[in-house]
C-alpha positions in Angstrom: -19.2 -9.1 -12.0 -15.8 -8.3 -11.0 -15.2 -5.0 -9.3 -12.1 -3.0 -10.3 -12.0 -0.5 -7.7 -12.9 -1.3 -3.9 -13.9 1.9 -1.6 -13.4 1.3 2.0 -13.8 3.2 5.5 -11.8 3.8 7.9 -12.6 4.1 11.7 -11.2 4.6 14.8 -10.4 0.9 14.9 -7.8 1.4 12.2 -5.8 4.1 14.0 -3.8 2.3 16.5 -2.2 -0.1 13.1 -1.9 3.2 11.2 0.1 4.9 14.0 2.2 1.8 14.1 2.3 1.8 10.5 3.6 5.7 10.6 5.7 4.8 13.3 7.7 2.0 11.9 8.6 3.8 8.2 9.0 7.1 9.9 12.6 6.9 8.3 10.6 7.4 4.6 8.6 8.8 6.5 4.7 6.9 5.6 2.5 9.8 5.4 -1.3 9.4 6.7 -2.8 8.3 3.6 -0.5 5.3 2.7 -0.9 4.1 6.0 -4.4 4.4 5.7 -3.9 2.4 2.6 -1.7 -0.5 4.0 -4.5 -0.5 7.1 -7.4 -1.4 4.8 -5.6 -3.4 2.6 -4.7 -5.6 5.2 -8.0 -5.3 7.0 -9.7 -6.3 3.4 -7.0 -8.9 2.5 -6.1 -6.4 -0.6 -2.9 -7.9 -2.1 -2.9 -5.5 -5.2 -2.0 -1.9 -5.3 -2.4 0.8 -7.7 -0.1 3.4 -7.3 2.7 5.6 -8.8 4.7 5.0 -5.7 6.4 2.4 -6.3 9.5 3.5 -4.5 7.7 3.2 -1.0 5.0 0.8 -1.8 8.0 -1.8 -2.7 9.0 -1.5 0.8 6.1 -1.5 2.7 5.9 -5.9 4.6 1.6 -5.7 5.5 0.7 -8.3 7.6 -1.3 -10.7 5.0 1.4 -11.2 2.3 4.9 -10.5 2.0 4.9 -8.1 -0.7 2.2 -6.0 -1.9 1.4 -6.4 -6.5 2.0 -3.2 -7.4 -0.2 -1.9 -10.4 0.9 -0.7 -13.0 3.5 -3.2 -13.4 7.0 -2.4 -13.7 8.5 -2.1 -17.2 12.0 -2.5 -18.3 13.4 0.3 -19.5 14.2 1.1 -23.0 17.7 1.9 -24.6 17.7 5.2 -26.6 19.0 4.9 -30.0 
């Protein structure tokens, strides 16, 4: 069986990569809990992402793959009448 959603801890291991993390996109700035987010995903070797922020998401460069796959996908917009 295929799991759909993964939950996964966080210790004091993480924080030095999530400070980085924080650090480097302070300019958006990366709150706490998407670097939290990047951290495990790239801990975990999680290349898919659900999330409704796509504007940062898009821009975060983990370590494991060059882009994150952002869930839901991107639709093209539609033309109005």
């Amino acid at each position: 069986m295929r799991r759909a959603i993964q939950v996964a801890a966080l210790d004091v291991s993480d924080m030095p990569r999530v400070r980085d993390l924080m650090k480097k996109y302070e300019d958006r700035p990366m709150d706490f809990t998407d670097a939290c987010l990047v951290r495990v995903a790239e801990r975990e070797n999680i290349r898919t992402i659900f999330t409704v922020d796509r504007g940062d998401f898009s821009l975060y460069a983990p370590t494991h793959v060059r882009r994150f796959t952002l869930v839901p996908a991107k639709r093209p917009r539609r033309e109005l009448p």
